[in-house]
C-alpha positions in Angstrom: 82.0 116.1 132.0 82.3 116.0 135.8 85.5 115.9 137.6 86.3 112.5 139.9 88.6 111.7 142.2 91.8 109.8 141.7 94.5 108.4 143.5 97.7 106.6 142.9 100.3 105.4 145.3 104.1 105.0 143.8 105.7 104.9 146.9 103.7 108.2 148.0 100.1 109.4 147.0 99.5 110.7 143.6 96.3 112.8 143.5 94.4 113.9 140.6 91.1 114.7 138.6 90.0 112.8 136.1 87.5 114.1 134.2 85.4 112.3 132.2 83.1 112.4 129.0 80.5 109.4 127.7 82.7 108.9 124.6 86.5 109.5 124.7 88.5 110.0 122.1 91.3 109.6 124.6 93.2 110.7 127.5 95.0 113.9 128.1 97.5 113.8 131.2 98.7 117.5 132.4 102.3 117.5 134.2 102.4 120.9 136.1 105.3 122.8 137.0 107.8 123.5 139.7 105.7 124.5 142.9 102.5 124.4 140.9 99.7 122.0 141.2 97.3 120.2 139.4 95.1 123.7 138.8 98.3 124.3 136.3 99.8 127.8 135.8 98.1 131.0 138.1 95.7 128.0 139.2 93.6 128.4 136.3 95.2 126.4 132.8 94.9 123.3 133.9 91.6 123.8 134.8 90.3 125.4 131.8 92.3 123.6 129.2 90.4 120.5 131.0 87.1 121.8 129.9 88.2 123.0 126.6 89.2 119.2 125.7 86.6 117.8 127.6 83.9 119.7 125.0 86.1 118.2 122.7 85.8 114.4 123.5 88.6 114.2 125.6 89.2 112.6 129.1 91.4 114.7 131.0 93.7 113.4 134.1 95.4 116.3 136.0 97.2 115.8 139.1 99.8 116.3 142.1 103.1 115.0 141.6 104.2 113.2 145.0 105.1 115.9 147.9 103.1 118.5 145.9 100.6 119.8 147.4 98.4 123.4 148.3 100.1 123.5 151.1 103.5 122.4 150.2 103.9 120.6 153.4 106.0 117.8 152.2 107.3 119.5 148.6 111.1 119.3 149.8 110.7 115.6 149.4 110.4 116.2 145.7 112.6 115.2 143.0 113.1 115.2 139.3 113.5 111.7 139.4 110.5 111.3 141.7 108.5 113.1 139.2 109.5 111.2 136.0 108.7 108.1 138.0 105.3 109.6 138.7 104.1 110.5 135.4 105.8 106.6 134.0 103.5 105.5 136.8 100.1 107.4 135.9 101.3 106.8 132.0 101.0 102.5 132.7 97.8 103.0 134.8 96.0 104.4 132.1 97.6 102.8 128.9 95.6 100.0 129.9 92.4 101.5 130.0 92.9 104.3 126.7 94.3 103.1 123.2 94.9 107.1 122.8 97.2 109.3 125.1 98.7 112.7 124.8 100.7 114.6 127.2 100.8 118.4 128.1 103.4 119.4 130.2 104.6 123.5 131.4 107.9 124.4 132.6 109.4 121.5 134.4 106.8 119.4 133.6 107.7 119.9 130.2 111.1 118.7 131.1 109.8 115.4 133.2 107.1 115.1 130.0 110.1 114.4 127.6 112.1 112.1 130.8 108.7 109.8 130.7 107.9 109.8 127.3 107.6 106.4 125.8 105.3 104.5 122.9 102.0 104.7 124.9 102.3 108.8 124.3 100.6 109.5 120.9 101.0 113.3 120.9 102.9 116.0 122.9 102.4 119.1 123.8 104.6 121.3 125.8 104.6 124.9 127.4 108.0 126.9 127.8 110.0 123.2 128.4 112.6 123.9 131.0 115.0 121.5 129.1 118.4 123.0 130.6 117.6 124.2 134.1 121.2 125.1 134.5 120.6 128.5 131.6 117.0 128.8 133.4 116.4 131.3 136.5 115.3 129.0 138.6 118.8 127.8 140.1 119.8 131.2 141.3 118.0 131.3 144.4 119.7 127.9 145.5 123.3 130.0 145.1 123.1 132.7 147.1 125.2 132.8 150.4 122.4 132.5 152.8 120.2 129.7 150.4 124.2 127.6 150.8 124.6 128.2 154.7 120.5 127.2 155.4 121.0 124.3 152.6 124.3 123.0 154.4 122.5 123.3 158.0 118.9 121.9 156.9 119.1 120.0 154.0 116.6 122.2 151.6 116.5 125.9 151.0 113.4 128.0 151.2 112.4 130.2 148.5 108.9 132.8 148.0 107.1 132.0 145.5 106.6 134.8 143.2 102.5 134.6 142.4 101.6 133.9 145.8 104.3 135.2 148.5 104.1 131.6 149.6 107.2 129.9 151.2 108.4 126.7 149.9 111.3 124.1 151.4 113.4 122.8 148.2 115.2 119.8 149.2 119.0 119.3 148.4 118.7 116.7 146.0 116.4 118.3 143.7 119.0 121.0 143.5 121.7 118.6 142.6 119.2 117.1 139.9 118.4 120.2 138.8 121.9 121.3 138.2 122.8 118.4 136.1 119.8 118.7 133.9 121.2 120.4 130.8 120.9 119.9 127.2 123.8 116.9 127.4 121.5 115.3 129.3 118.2 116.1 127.4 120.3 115.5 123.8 119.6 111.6 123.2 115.9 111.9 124.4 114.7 114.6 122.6 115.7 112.8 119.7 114.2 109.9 120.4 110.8 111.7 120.1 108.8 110.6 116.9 105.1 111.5 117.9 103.6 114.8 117.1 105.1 118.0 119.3 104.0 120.8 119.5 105.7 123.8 121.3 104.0 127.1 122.9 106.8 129.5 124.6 106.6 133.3 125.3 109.2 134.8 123.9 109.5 136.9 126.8 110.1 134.1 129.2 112.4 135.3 132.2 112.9 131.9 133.8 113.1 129.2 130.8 114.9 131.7 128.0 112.7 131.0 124.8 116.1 129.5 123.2 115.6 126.6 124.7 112.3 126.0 122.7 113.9 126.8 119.5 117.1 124.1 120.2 114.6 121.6 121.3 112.4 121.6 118.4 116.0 121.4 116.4 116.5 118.0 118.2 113.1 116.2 118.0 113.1 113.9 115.0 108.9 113.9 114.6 107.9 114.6 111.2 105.1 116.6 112.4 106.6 118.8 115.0 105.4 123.0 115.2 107.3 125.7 117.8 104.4 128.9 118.5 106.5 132.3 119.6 103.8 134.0 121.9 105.2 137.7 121.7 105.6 140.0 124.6 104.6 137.4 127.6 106.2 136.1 130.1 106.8 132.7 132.1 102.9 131.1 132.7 101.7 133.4 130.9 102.7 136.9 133.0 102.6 139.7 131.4 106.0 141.6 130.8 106.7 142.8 134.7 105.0 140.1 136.1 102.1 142.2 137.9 99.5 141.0 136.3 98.3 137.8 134.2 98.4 137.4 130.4 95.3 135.8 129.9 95.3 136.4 126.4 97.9 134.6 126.3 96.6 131.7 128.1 93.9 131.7 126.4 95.9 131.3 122.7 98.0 128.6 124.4 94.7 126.7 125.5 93.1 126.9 122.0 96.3 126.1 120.1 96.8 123.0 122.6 93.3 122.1 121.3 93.8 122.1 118.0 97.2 120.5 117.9 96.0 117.3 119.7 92.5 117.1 117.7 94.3 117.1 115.2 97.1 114.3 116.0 94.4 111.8 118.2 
């Protein structure tokens, strides 16, 4: 069940972890978040739900959207569309090696999960989707006075990021992408989905509202579709004030995750 090295290039490197076991019942691709990374949410999911599936019989690919990095050196490059592309990308390489795939995707990676989905996915799973980014906190530190003047002068804006203090360059047109991507334009593709979904939000969630969960899972036409309320936790599983980690919390989202896709792979 070791980890190895991958890497794509779709007009920019793609780098993940793939790990592996001696008899897959399939693949499992992770999409991670805005300004996360492959590790997933506090740098930890991604990396434990891995192992969980791995024990499981499951190959596991989780990687870097192009321009994401630890560093963030190159992250205001990134777009929404950049990102669908990606994961359509990572979703042909490895339809032609796995008759089985599921996706997981958190946060915007949610959002860029349901973009790319098409027939090769057998099963999804999403964390807090940020379907309507417009209604989701993220947007309000692009509309400031002083994030307008720096994006008018530089092109991107820069923003902290909350877990880490870290600063991070946005670019401009991920903002304009980001403003447009509302339910209207999520409508027609989440009901296009037909494969089993499952949906894990914290009904605490201060930057996707848990709302949004409950109008996507009205929209998506699968037969066998769930929505999980985790009470009293926040966005990537914070607990309410955002000073320390729910990893209780994490830890139910990891073993329902489990279960939902043994059961639908």
């Amino acid at each position: 069940m070791k980890e190895v090295d991958v890497r794509f290039n779709n007009r920019g490197r793609i780098i993940g972890k793939l790990r592996k076991t001696s008899n897959p019942r399939g693949l499992i691709i992770l999409a991670h978040g805005f300004t996360a990374t492959m590790d997933g949410p506090a740098g930890t999911s991604w990396i434990k739900l891995s192992k969980e599936l791995a024990k499981n019989n499951f190959d596991v690919f989780r990687f870097n959207f192009r321009f994401t990095s630890q560093d963030y050196k190159d992250f205001q490059k990134m777009t929404i569309l950049s990102e669908v592309s990606d994961l359509k990308y990572v979703l042909k390489k490895f339809s032609k090696k796995y008759e089985k795939i599921a996706l997981v995707g958190e946060s915007l990676g949610g959002a860029i999960s349901i973009l790319a989905l098409d027939e090769k996915v057998d099963c999804l799973v999403l964390w807090y989707p940020a379907i309507d980014l417009p209604e989701a906190s993220v947007l309000k530190d692009f509309e400031t006075a002083s994030a307008l003047e720096e994006l008018a002068e530089k092109g991107y804006v820069t923003i902290v990021k909350g877990s880490t203090g870290e600063k991070i360059k946005v670019g401009r047109k991920f903002i304009i992408e980001a403003a447009l991507l509302s339910f209207a334009n999520h409508y027609m593709t989440l009901k296009k989905i037909l494969c089993p979904t499952l949906i894990i939000s914290p009904d605490k969630d201060m930057t996707v509202p848990f709302w949004q969960s409950v109008k996507a899972l009205k929209l998506i036409q699968s037969k066998k579709k769930k929505l999980i309320r985790v009470k009293n936790s926040d966005h990537a599983w914070w607990k309410l004030g955002r000073k320390k980690r729910d990893w209780a919390a994490e830890s139910f989202a990891i073993k329902e995750t489990v279960k939902w896709i043994k059961s639908n792979i």
